[in-house]
MIDOSE-1310 file (N, C-alpha, C; in nm, 2 decimals, decimal comma, always signed):
residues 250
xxxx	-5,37/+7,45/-3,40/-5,52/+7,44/-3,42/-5,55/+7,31/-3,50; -5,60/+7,18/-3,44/-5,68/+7,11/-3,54/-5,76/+7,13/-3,65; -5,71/+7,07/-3,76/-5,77/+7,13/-3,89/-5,91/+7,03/-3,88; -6,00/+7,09/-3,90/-6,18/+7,04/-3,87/-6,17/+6,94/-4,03
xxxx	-6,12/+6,94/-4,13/-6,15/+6,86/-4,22/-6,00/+6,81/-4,26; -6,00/+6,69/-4,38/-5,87/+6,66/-4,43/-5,91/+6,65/-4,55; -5,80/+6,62/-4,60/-5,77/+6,57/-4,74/-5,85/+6,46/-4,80; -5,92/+6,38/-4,71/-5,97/+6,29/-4,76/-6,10/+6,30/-4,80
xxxx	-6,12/+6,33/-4,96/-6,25/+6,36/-5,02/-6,27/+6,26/-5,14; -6,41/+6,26/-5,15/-6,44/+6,20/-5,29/-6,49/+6,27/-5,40; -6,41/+6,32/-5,48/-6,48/+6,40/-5,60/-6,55/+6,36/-5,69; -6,61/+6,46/-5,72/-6,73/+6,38/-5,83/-6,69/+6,44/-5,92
xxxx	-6,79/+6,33/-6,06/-6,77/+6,32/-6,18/-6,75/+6,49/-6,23; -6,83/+6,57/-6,22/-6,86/+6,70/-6,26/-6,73/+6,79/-6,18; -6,62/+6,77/-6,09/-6,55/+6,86/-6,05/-6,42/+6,76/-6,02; -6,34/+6,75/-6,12/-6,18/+6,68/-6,09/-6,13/+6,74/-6,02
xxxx	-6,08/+6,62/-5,90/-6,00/+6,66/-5,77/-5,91/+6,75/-5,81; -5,87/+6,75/-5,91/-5,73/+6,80/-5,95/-5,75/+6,96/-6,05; -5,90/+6,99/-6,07/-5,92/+7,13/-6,13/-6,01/+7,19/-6,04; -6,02/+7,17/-5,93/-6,14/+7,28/-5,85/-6,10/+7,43/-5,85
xxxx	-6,01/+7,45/-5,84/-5,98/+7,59/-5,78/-5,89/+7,65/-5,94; -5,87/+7,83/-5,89/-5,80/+7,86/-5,99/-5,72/+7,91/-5,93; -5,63/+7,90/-5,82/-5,59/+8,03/-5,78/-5,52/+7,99/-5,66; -5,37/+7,98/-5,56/-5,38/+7,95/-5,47/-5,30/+8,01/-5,36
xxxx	-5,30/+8,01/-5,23/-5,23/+8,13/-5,16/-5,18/+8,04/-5,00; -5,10/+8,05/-4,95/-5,02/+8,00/-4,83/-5,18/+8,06/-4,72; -5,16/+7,95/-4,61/-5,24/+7,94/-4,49/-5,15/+7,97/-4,39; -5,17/+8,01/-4,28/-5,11/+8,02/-4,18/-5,20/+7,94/-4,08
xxxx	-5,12/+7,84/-4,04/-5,20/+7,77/-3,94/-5,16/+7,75/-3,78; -5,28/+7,74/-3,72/-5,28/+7,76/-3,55/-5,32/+7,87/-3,52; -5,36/+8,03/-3,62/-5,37/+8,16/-3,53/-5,52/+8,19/-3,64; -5,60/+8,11/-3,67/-5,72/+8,13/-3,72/-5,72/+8,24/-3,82
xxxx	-5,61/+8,26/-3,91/-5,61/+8,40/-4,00/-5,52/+8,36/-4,12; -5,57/+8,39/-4,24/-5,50/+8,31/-4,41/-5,46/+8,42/-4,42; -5,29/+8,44/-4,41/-5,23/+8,56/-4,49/-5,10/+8,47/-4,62; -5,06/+8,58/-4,64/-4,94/+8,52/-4,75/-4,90/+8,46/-4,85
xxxx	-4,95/+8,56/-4,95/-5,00/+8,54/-5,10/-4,83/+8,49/-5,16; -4,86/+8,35/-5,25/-4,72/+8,30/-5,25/-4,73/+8,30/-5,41; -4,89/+8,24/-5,49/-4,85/+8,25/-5,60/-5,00/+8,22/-5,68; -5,04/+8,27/-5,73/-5,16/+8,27/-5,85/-5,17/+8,17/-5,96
xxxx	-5,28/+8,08/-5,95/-5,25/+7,96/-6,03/-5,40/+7,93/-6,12; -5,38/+8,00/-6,25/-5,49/+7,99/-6,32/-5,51/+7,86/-6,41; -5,61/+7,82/-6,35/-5,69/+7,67/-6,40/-5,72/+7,69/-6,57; -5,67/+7,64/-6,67/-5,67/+7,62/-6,78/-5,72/+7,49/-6,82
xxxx	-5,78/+7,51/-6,93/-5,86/+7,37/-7,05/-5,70/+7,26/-7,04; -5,59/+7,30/-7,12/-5,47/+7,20/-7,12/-5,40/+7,14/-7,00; -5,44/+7,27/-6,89/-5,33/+7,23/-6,80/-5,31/+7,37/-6,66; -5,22/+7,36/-6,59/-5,23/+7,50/-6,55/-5,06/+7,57/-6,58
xxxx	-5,13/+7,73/-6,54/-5,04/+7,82/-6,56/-5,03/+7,89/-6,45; -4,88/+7,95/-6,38/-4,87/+7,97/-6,25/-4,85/+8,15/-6,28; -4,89/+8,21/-6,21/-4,89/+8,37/-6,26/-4,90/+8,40/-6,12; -4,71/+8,45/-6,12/-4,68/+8,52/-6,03/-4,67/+8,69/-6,00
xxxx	-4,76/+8,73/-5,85/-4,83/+8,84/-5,90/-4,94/+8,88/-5,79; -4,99/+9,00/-5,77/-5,10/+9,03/-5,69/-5,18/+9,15/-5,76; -5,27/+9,13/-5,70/-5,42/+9,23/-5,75/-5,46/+9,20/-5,90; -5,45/+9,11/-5,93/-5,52/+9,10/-6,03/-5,66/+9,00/-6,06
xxxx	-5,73/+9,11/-6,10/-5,90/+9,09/-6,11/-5,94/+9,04/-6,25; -5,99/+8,91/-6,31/-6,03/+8,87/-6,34/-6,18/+8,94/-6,42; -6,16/+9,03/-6,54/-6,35/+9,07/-6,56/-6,43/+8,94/-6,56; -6,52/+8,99/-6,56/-6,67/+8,88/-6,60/-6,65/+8,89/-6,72
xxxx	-6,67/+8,77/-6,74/-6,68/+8,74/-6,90/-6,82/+8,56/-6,93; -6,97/+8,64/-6,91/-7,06/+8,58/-6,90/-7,01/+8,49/-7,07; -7,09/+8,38/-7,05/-7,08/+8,30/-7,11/-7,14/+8,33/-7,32; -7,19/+8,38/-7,31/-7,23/+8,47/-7,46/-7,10/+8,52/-7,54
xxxx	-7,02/+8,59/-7,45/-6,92/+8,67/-7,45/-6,82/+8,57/-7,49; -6,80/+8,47/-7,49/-6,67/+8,33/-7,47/-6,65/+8,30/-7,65; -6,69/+8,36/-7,70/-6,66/+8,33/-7,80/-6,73/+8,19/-7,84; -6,78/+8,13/-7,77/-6,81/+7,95/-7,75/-6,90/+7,90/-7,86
xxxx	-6,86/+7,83/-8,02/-6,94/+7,83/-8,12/-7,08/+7,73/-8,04; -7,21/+7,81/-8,11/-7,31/+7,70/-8,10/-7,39/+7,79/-7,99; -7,34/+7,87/-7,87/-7,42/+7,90/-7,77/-7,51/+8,06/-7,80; -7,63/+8,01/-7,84/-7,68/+8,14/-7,86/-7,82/+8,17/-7,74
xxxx	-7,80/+8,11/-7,60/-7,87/+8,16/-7,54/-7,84/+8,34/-7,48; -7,94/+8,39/-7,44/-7,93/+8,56/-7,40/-7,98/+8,59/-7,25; -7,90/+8,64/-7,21/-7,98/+8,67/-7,02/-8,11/+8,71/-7,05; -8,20/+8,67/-6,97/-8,31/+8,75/-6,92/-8,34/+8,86/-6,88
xxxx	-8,40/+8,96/-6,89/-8,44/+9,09/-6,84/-8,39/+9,14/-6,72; -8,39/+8,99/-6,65/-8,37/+9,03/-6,47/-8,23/+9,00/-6,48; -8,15/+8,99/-6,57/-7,98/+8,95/-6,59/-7,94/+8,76/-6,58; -8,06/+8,65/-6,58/-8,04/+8,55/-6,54/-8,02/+8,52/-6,68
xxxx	-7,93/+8,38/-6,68/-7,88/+8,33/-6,78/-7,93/+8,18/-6,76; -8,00/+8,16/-6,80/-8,06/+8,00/-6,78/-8,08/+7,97/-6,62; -8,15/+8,04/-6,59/-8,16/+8,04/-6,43/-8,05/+8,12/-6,36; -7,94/+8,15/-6,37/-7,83/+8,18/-6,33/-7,80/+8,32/-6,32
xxxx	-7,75/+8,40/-6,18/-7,76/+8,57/-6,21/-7,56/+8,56/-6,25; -7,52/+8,67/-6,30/-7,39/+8,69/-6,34/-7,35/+8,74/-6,21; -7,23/+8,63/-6,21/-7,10/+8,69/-6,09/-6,97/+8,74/-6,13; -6,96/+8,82/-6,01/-6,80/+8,89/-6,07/-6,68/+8,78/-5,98
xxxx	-6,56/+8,78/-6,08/-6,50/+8,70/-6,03/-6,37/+8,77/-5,93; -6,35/+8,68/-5,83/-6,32/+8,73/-5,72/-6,16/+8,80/-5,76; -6,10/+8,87/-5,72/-5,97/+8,93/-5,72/-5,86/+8,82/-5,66; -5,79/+8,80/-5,72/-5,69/+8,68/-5,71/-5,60/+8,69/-5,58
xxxx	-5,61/+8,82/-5,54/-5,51/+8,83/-5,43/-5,58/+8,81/-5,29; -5,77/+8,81/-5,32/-5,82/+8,76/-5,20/-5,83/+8,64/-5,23; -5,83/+8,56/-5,24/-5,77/+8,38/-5,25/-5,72/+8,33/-5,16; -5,75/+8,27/-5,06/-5,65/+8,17/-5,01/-5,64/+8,00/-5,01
xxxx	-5,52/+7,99/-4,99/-5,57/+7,81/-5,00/-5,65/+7,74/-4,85; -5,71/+7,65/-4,89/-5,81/+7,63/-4,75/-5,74/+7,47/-4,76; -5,77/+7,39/-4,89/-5,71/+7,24/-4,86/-5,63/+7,29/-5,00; -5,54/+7,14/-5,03/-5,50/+7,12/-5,15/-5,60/+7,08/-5,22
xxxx	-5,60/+7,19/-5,29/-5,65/+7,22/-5,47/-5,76/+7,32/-5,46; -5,82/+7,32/-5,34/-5,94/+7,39/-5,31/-5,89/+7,55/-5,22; -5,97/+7,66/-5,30/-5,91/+7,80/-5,23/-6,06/+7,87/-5,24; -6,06/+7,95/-5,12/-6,17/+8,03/-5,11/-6,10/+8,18/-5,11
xxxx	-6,25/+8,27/-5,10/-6,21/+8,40/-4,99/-6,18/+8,40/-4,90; -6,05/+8,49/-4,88/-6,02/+8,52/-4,75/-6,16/+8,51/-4,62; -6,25/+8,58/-4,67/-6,33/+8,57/-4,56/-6,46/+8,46/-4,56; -6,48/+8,44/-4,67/-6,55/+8,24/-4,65/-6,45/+8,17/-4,58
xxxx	-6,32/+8,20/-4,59/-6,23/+8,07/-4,56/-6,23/+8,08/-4,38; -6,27/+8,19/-4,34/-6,21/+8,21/-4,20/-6,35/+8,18/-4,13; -6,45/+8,20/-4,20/-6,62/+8,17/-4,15/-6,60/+7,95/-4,12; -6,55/+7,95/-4,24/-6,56/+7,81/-4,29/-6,49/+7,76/-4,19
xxxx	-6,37/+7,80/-4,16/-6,28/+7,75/-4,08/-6,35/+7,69/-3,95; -6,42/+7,83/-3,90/-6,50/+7,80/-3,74/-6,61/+7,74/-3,77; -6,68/+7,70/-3,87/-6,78/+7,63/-3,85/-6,76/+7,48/-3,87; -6,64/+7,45/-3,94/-6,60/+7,33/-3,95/-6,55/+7,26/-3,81
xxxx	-6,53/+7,38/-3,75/-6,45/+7,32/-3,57/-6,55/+7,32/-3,53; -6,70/+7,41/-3,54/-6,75/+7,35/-3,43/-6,89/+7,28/-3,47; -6,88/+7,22/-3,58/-6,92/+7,11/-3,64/-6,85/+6,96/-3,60; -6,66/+6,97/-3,60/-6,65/+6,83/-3,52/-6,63/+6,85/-3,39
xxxx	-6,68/+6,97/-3,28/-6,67/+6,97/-3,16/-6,78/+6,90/-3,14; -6,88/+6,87/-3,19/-7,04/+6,83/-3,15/-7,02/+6,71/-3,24; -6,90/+6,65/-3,32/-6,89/+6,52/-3,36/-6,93/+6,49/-3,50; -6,94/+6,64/-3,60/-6,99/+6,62/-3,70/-6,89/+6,62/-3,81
xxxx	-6,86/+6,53/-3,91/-6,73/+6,55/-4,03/-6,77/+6,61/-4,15; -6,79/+6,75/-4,11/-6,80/+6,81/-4,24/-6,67/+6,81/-4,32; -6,71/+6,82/-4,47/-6,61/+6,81/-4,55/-6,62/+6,90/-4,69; -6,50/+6,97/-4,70/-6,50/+7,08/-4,80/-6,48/+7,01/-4,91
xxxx	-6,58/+7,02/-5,02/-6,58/+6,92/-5,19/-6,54/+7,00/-5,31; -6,55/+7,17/-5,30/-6,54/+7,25/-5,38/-6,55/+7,38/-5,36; -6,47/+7,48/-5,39/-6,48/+7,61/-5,37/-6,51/+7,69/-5,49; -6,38/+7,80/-5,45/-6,34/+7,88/-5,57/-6,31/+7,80/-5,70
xxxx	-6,39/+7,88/-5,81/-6,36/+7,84/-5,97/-6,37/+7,92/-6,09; -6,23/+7,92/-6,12/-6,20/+7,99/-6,25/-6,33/+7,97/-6,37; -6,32/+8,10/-6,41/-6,41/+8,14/-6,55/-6,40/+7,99/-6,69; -6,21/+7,94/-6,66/-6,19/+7,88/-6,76/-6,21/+7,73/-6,67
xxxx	-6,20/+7,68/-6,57/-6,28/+7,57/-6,53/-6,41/+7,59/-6,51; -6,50/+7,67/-6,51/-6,64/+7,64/-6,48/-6,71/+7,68/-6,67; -6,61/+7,70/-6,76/-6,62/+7,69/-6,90/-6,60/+7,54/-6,93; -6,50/+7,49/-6,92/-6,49/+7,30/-6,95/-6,61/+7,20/-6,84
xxxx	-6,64/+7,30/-6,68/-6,73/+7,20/-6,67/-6,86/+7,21/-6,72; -6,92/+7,33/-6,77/-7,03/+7,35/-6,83/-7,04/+7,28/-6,99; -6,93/+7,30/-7,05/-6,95/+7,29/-7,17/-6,94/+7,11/-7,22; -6,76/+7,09/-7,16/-6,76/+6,93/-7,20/-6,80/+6,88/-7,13
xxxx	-6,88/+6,88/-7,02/-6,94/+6,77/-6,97/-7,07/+6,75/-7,03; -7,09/+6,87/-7,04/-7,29/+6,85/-7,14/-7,26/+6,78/-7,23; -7,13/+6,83/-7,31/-7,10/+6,72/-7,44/-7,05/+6,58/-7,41; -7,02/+6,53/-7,28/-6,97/+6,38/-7,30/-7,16/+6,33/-7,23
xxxx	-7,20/+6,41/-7,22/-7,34/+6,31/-7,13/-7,43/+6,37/-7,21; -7,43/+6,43/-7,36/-7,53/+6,46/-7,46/-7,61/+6,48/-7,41; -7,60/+6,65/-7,37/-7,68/+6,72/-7,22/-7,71/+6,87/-7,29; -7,86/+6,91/-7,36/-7,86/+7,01/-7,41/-7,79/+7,19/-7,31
xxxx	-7,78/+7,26/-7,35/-7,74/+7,40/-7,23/-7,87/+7,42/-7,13; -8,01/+7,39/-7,19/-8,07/+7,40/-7,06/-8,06/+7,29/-6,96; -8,03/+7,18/-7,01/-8,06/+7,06/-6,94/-7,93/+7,05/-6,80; -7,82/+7,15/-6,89/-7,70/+7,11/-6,79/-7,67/+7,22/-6,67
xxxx	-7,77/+7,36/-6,72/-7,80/+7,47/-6,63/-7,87/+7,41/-6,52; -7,92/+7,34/-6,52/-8,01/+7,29/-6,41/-7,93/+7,24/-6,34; -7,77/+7,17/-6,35/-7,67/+7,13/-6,23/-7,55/+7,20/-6,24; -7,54/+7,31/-6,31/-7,46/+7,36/-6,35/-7,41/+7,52/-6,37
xxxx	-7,39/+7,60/-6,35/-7,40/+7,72/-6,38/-7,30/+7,75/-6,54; -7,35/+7,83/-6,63/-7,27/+7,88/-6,77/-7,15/+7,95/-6,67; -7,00/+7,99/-6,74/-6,88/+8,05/-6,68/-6,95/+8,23/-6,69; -6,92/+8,27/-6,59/-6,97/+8,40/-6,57/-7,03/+8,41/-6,50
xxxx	-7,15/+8,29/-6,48/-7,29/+8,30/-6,37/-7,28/+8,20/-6,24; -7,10/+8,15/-6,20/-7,13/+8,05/-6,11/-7,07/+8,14/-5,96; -7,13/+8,09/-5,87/-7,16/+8,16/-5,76/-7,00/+8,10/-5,71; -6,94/+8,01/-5,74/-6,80/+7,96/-5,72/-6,72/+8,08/-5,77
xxxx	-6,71/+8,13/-5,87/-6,66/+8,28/-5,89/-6,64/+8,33/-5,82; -6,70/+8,40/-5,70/-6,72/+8,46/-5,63/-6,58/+8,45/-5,53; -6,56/+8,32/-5,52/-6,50/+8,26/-5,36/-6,56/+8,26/-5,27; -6,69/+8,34/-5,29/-6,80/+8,27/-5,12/-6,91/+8,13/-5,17
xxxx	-6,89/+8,07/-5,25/-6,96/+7,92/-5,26/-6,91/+7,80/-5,22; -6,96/+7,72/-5,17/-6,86/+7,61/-5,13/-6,97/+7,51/-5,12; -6,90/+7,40/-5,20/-6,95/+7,28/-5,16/-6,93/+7,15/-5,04; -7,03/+7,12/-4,99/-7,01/+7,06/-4,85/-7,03/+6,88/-4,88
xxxx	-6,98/+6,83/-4,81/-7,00/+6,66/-4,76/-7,05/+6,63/-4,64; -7,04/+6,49/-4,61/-7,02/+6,44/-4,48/-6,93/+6,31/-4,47; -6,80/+6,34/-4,40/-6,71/+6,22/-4,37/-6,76/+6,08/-4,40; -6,87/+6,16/-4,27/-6,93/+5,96/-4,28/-6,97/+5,94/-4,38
xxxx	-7,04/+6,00/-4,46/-7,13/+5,96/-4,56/-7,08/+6,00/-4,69; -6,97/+5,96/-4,75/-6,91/+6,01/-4,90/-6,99/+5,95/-4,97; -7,07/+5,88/-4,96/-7,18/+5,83/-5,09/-7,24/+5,92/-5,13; -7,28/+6,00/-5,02/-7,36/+6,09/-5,02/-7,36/+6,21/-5,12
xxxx	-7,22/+6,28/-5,13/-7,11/+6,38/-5,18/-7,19/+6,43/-5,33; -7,20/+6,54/-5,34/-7,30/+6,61/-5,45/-7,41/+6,50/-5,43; -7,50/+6,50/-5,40/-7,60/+6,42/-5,44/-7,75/+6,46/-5,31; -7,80/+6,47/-5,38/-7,97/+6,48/-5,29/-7,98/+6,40/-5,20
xxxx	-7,91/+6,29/-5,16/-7,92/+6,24/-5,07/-7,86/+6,29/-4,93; -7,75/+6,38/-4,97/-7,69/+6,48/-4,89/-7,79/+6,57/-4,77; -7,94/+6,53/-4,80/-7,98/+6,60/-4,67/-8,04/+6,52/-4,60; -7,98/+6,35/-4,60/-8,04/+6,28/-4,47/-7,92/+6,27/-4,38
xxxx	-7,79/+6,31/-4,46/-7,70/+6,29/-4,33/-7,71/+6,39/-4,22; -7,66/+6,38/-4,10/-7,63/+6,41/-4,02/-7,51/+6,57/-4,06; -7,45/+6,58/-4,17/-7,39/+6,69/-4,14/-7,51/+6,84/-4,18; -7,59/+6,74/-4,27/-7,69/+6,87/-4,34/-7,78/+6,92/-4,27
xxxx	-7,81/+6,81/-4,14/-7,90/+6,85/-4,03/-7,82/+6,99/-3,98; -7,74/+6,92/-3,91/-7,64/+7,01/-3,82/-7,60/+7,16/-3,91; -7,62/+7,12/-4,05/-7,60/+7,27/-4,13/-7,72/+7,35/-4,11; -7,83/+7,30/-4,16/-7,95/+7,35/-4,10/-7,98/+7,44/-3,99
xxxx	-7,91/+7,39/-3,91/-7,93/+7,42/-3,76/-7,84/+7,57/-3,71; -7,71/+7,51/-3,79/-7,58/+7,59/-3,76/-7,54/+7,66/-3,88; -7,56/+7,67/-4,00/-7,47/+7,78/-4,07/-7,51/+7,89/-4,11; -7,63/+7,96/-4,03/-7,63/+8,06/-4,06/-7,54/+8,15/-3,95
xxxx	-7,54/+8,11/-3,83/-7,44/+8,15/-3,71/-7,32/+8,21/-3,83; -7,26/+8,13/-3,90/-7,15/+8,14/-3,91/-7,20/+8,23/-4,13; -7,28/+8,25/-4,12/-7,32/+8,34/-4,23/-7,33/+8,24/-4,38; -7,37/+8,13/-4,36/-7,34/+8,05/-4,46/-7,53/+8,02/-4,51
xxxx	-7,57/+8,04/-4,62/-7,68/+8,00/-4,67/-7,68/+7,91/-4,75; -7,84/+7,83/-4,80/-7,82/+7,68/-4,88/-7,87/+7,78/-5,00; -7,81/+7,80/-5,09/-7,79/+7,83/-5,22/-7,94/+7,83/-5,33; -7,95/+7,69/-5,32/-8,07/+7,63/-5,42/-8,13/+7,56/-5,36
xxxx	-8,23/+7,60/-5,28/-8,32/+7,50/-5,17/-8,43/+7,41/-5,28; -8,50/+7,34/-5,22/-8,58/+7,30/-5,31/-8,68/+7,38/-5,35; -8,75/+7,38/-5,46/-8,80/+7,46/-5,54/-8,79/+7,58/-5,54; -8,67/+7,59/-5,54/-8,60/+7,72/-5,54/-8,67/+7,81/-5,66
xxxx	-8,65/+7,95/-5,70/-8,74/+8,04/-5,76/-8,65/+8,03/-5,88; -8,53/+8,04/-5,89/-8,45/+8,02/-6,01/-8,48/+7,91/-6,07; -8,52/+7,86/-6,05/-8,55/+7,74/-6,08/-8,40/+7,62/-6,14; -8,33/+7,64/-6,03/-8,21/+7,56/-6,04/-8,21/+7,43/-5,96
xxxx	-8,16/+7,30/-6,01/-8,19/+7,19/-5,94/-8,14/+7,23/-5,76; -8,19/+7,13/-5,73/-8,19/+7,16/-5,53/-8,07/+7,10/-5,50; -8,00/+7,17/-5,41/-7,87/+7,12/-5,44/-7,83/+7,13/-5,28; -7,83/+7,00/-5,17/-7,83/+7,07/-5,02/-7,73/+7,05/-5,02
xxxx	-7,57/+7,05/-5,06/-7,47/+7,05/-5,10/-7,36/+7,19/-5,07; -7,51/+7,26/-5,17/-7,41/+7,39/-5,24/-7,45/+7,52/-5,09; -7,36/+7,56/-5,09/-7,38/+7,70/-4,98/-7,31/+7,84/-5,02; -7,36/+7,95/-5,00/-7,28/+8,05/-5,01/-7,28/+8,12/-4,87
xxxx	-7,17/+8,16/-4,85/-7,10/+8,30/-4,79/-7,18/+8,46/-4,78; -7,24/+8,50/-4,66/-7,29/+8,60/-4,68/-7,29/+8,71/-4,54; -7,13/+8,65/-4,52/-7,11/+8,77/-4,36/-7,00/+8,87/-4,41; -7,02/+8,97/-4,54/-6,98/+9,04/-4,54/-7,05/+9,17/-4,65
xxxx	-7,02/+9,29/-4,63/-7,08/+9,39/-4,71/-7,07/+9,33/-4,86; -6,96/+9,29/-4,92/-6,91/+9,30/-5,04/-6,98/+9,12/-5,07; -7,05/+9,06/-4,98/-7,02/+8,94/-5,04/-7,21/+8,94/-5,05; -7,23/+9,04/-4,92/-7,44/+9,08/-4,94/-7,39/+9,14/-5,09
xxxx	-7,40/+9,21/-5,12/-7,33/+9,30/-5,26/-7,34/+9,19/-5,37; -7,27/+9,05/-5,38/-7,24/+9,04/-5,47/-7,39/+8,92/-5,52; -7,46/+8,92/-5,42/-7,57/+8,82/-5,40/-7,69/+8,89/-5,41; -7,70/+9,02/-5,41/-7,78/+9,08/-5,37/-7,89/+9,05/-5,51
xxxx	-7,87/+9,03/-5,62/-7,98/+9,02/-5,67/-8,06/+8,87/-5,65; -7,96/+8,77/-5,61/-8,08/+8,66/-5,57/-8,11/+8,67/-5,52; -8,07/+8,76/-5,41/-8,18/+8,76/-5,25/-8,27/+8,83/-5,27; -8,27/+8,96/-5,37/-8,39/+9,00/-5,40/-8,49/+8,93/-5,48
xxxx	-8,47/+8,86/-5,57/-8,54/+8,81/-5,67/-8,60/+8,68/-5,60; -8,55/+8,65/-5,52/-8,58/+8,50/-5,41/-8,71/+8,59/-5,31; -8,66/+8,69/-5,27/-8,74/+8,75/-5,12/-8,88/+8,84/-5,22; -8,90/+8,85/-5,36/-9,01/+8,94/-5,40/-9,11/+8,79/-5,46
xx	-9,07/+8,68/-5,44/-9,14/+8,58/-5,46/-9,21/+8,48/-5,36; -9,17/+8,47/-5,26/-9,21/+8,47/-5,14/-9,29/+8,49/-5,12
């Protein structure tokens, strides 16, 4: 089976090529199905640590909780944390690797798979920028990045989710590109290419929604980038309060 994307990405400032994922698992390729859990690879502040091993789940551990001197923001009533609802983090044994460095769910990854084929059947180069992310990477990109670009916690919630509340947790979030257009890559310009049309058009087929539309109700920056995963019981489940809180505003 032709792989619909490659290796060739441009990462941005906010997600090093080399820390996206936390977790990683053997592909089986040509028969459209990710089995064969090889080895668990949690993304750490120093470095990583390879933890060989299955079924192991990860609690939520919302950002309040982190021990993290200085952060004294508190969810909101409705459970939102600076815009942001709390996710559970995915079980390490549903992980698979989709590219190098980058791992989804098992079942984002097999959605993703077919929509990326038949995205370049019609000649379009979608490109996977970001998936699954450890509690302890989406802790260093929240935290030290606000601190190298002297970015208060509200200011960096707005591109950012606190660890606990990022929808990458999950393993149904993924961030998208377009081949042709890697300028484009995280950035609002992202919805004059040609791949974001074609998403528009096509990813709900394949169960995929745009996350943070513009003037989104969370009031999180617009992000035509960011997509989540939502063709399964457990993954409506895990979303289900933004889709409520999105649909009673409406």
């Amino acid at each position: 089976m032709a792989r619909a994307s490659s290796a060739r990405r441009h990462p941005s400032g906010d997600i090093p090529v080399a820390r996206r994922a936390g977790a990683a698992r053997q592909r089986r390729r040509g028969s459209g199905s990710l089995v064969g859990l090889v080895a668990v690879v949690a993304v750490v502040a120093g470095g990583v640590t390879v933890l060989l091993g299955t079924n192991r789940t990860a609690p939520v551990q919302p950002a309040q909780s982190l021990g993290i001197e200085g952060f004294r923001q508190r969810p909101d009533e409705d459970g939102r944390l600076l815009g942001h609802f709390p996710y559970e983090e995915v079980p390490l044994d549903q992980l698979v690797s989709f590219e190098p460095g980058i791992v989804l769910h098992l079942d984002a990854a097999n959605a993703l798979d077919a929509m990326l084929q038949a995205g370049l059947a019609e000649g379009v180069d979608l490109r996977l920028l970001s998936g699954y992310r450890s509690l302890a990477l989406q802790e260093s990109i929240f935290f030290d990045i606000a601190s190298e670009r002297n970015q208060t916690a509200e200011e960096r919630a707005q591109v950012s989710a606190p660890p606990g509340y990022s929808e990458h947790s999950t393993g149904y979030a993924i961030d998208l590109g377009d081949g042709e257009a890697p300028e484009t890559n995280l950035s609002q310009s992202f919805e004059q290419t040609r791949a974001f049309r074609w998403l528009q058009d096509n990813a709900a087929r394949y169960h995929f929604i745009l996350s943070f539309p513009r003037g989104n109700q969370q009031g999180v920056m617009y992000e035509p980038w960011h997509w989540r995963f939502q063709g399964t019981a457990e993954a409506l489940r895990q979303f289900e309060a933004a889709r409520r809180f999105t649909s009673r505003r409406l």
